[in-house]
C-alpha positions as CSV (number, residue, x, y, z in Angstrom):
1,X,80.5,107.1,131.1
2,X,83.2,105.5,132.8
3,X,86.0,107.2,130.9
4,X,84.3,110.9,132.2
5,X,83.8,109.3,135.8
6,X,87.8,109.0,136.3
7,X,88.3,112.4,134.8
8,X,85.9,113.8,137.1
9,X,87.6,112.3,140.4
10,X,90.7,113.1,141.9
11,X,93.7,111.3,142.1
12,X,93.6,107.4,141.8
13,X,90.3,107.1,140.6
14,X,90.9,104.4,138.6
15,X,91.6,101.9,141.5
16,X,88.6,103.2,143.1
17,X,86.2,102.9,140.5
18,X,87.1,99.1,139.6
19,X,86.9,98.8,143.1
20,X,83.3,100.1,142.8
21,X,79.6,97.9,143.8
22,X,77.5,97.4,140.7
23,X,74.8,99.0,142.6
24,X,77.3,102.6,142.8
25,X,77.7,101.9,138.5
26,X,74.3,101.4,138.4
27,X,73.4,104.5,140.6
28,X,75.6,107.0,138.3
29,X,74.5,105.7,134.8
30,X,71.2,106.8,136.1
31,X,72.3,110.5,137.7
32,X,74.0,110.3,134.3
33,X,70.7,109.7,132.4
34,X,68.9,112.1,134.3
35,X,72.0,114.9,133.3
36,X,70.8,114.2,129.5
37,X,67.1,114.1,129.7
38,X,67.1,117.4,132.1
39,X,68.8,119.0,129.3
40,X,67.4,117.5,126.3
41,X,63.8,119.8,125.3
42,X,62.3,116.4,124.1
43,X,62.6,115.0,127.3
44,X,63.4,117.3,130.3
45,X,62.1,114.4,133.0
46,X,61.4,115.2,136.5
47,X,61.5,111.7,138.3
48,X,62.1,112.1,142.2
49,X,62.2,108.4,142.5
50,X,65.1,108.1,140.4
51,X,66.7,111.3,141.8
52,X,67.0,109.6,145.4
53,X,68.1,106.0,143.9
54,X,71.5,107.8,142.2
55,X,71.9,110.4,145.2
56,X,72.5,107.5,147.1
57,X,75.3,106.2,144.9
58,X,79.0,106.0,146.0
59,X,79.7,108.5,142.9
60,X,76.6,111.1,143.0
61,X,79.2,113.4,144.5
62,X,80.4,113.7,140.5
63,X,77.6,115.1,138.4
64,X,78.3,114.8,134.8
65,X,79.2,118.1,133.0
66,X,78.0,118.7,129.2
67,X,75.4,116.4,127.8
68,X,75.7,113.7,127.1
69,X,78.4,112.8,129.5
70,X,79.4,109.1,128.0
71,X,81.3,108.3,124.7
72,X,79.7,107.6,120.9
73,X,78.7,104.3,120.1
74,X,81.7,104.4,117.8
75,X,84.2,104.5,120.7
76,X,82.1,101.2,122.0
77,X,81.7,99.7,118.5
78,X,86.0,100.0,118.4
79,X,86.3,98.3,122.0
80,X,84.1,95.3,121.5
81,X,85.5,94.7,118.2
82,X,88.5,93.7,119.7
83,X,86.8,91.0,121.9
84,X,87.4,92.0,124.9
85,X,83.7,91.5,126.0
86,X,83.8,87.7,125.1
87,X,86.9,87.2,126.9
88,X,86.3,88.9,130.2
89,X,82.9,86.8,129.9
90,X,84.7,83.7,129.3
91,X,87.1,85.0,132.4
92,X,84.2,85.9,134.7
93,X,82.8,82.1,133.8
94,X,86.1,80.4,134.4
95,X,86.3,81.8,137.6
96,X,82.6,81.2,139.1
97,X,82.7,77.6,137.8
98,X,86.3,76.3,139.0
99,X,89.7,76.8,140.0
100,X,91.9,76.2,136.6
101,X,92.7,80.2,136.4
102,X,93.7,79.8,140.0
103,X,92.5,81.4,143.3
104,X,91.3,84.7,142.2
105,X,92.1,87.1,145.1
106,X,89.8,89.0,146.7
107,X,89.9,92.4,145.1
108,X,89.4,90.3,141.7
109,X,86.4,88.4,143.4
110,X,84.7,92.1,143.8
111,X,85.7,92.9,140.6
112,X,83.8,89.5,139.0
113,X,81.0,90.7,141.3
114,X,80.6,94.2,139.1
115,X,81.7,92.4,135.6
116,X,79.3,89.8,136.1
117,X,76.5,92.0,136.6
118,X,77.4,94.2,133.8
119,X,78.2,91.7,131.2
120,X,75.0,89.8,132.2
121,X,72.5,92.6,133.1
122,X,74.2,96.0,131.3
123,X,72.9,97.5,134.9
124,X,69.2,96.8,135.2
125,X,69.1,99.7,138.1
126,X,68.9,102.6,135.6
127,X,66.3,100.0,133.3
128,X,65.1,96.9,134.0
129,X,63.1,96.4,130.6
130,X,66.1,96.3,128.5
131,X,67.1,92.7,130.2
132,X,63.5,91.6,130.4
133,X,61.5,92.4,127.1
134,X,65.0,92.0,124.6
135,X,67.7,89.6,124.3
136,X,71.2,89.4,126.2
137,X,73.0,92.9,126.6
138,X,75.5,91.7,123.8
139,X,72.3,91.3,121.2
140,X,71.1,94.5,122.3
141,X,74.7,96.5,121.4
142,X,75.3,94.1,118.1
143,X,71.4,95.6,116.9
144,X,72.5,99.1,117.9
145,X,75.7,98.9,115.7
146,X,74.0,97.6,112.8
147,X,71.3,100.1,113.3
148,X,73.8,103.0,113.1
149,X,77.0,101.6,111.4
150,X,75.5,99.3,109.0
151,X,78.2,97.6,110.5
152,X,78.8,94.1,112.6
153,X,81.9,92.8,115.2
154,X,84.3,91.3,113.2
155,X,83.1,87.8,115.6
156,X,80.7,85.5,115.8
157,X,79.9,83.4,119.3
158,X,82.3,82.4,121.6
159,X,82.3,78.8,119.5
160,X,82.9,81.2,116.6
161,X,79.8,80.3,115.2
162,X,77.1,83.1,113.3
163,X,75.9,85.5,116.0
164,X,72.1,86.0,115.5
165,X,71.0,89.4,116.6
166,X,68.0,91.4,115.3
167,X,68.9,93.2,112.1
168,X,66.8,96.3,111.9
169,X,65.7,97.4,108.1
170,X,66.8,100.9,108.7
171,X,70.5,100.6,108.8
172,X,73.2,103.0,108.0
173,X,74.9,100.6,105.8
174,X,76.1,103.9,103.8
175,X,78.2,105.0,107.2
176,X,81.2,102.9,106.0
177,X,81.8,105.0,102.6
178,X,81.1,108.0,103.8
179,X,83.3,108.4,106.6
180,X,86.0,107.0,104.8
181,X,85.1,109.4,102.1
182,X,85.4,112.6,104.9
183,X,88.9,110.8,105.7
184,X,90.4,110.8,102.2
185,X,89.7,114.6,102.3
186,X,91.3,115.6,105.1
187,X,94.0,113.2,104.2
188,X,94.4,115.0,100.8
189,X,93.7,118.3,102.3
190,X,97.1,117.8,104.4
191,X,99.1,116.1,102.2
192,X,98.5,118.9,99.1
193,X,101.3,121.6,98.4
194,X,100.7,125.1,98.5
195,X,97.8,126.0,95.6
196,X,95.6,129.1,95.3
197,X,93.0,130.3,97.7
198,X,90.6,128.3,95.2
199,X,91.6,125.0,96.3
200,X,91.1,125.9,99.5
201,X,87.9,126.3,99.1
202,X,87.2,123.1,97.3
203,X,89.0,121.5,100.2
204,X,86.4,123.2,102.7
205,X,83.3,122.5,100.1
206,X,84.4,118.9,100.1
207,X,85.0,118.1,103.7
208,X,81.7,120.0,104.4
209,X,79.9,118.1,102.1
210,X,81.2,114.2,103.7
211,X,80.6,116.1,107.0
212,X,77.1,117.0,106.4
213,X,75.8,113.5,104.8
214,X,77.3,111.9,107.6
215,X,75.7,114.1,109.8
216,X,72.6,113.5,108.3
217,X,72.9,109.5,108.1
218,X,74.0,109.5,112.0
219,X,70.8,111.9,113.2
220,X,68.6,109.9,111.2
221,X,69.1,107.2,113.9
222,X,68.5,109.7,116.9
223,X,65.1,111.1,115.9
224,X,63.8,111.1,119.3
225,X,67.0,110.2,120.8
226,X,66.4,106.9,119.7
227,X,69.4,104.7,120.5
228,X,70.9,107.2,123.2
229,X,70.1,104.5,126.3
230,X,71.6,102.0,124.2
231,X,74.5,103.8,123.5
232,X,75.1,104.3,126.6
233,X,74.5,101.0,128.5
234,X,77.9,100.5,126.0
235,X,80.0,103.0,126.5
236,X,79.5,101.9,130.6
237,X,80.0,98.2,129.8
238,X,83.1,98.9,127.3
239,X,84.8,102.0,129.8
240,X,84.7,99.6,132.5
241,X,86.3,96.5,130.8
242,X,88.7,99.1,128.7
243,X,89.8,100.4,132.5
244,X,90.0,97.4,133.9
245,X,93.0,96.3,131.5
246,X,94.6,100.5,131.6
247,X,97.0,98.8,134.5
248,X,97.8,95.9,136.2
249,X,94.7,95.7,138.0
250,X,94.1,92.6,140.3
251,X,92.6,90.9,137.8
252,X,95.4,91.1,135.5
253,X,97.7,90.1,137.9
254,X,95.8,87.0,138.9
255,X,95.6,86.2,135.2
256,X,99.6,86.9,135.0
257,X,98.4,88.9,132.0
258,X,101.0,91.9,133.3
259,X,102.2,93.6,129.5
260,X,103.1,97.3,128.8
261,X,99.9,97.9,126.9
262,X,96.1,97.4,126.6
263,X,96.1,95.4,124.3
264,X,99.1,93.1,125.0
265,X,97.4,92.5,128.3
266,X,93.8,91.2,126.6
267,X,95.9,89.4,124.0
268,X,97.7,87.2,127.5
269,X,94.0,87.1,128.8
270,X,92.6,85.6,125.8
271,X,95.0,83.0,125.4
272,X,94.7,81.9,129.1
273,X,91.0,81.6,128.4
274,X,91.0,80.3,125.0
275,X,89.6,82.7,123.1
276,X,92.1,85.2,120.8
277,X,91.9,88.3,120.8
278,X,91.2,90.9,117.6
279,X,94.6,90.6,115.9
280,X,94.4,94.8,115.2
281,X,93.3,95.1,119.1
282,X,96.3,97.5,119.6
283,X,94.6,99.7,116.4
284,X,91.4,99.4,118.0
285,X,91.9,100.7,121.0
286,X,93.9,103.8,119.8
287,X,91.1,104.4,117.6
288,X,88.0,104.5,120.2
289,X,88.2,107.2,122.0
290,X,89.4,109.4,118.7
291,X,86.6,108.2,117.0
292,X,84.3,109.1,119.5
293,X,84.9,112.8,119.6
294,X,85.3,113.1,115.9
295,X,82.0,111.5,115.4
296,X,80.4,114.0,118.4
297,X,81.8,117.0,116.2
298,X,80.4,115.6,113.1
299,X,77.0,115.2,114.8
300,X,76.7,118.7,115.9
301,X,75.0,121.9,114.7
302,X,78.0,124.0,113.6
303,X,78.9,122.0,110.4
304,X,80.5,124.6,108.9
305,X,82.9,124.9,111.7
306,X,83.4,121.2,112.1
307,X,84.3,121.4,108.3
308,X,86.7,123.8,109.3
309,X,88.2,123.0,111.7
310,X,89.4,119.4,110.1
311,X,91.2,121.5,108.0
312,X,93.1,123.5,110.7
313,X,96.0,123.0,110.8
314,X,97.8,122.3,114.3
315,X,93.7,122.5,115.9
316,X,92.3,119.7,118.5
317,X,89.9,118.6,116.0
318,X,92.6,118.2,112.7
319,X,94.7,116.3,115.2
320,X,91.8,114.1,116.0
321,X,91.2,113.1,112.6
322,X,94.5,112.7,111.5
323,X,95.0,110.2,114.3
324,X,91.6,108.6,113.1
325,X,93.0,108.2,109.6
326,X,96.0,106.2,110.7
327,X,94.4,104.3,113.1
328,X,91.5,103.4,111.0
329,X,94.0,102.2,108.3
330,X,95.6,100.4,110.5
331,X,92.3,98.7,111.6
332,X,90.8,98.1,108.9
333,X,93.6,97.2,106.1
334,X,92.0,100.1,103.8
335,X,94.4,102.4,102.6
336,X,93.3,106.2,103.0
């Protein structure tokens, strides 16, 4: 959500959307929610309460186009895996409870205001149940992954101790083969020499095939739209901590945590704090967002074009997934 937010505004968004109330954030994830459920047959809400609440928002001016307007859970899974969560936590707690990070400055106070909420609440304003009748908003996202990856974080707690989360029976804990299944054939679909038409079409027959069971495994956790407000409580907590470290925002420069990249800057943070970061954080956070629309296209109704479109040579989709393939590997240590 936060990613489509600053490519919705004009110039210098960024700087104005870390500079953002909770309250505004709170506000848009609903007019965001209300985008997806006015499309969506199953759901097609009318709530004039919650109408007037986001109109009132600092961002309503910038309705969200397409549905739904915030990434997968994969591009969250990617961000949180490189524990960036724990370590702005452990940043926002530093902060409220002394002075051995130092004065933060003003601008980063505001900002603690906004992390705090969201790292605490996941913004109660667009549901208030999900803080009061389940656990912390950390829980919630670790049960979600499981639910549709089959997968946990690569960390426990804080104290790196076992994280106990609710581990639902119906898991996707086939995702993990599968996709890298669909990768190894668009890998070899690339890498193969010039051959007759017929091996073409295996290609396509065997990409379309990984496409479909994925697609299948994937939907099987969204009867209903099961696990859409959960996935996208995420993407808002992971967009917002993923934009706060795009530059050298105020709070990076109070944390002299200034570095050319992403990830160089959450690697300085987490050793002011205490707390390392994911040693493939730089892989991780090339992979999110690449993930997330590959895993949109696999999810969609025109499998046979997905399929074909992998296989494209040169097309936005092919690119996608060839990007996915390295960055995955370089993730994850498997060779593809």
């Amino acid at each position: 959500m936060i990613r489509q937010l600053v490519q919705r505004m004009p110039g210098g968004a960024a700087a104005t959307v870390l500079n953002a109330d909770a309250l505004d954030l709170g506000f848009h994830q609903a007019q965001v929610w209300d985008a997806f459920e006015s499309t969506s047959p199953e759901r097609n809400a009318q709530r004039p309460a919650r109408k007037a609440l986001w109109s009132m928002g600092a961002f309503a001016g910038f309705a969200p186009s397409g549905s739904p307007a915030w990434d997968h859970l994969g591009y969250s899974f990617a961000l949180e895996n490189t524990r960036m969560a724990q370590i702005f936590a452990r940043v926002v707690h530093e902060y409220r409870t002394g002075e051995r990070l130092g004065i933060p400055s003003v601008a980063t106070q505001r900002w603690l205001d906004t992390t705090e909420v969201l790292l605490e609440s996941g913004l109660q304003a667009a549901w208030p149940s999900m803080a009061s009748t389940r656990r912390a908003p950390e829980s919630v996202r670790r049960n979600a992954y499981w639910r549709m990856f089959g997968m946990e974080l690569a960390f426990g707690t804080e104290r790196n101790e076992p994280f106990a989360f609710e581990k639902a029976e119906a898991s996707n804990t086939n995702f993990v083969p599968l996709f890298e299944a669909l990768l190894r054939a668009i890998r070899r679909a690339k890498s193969g020499s010039a051959r007759p038409r017929m091996a073409g079409e295996q290609q396509h027959a065997r990409v379309l095939a990984c496409v479909t069971e994925l697609r299948d495994a994937l939907l099987a956790r969204r009867q209903s739209q099961l696990l859409a407000r959960e996935e996208l409580a995420a993407a808002t907590v992971m967009g917002w901590l993923e934009l706060s470290l795009q530059a050298d925002s105020p709070v990076v420069r109070d944390l002299r945590a200034e570095a050319d990249t992403v990830a160089a800057r959450l690697m300085l943070m987490g050793a002011r704090v205490g707390l390392p970061a994911h040693q493939k954080a730089e892989a991780l956070f090339a992979l999110a967002p690449d993930f997330s629309r590959l895993l949109r296209a696999i999810e969609s109704d025109a499998l046979d074009d997905t399929a074909k479109q992998l296989l494209q040579a040169g097309s936005p989709l092919a690119e996608t997934g060839h990007r996915v393939i390295t960055h995955w590997s370089a993730a994850t240590g498997v060779s593809l």
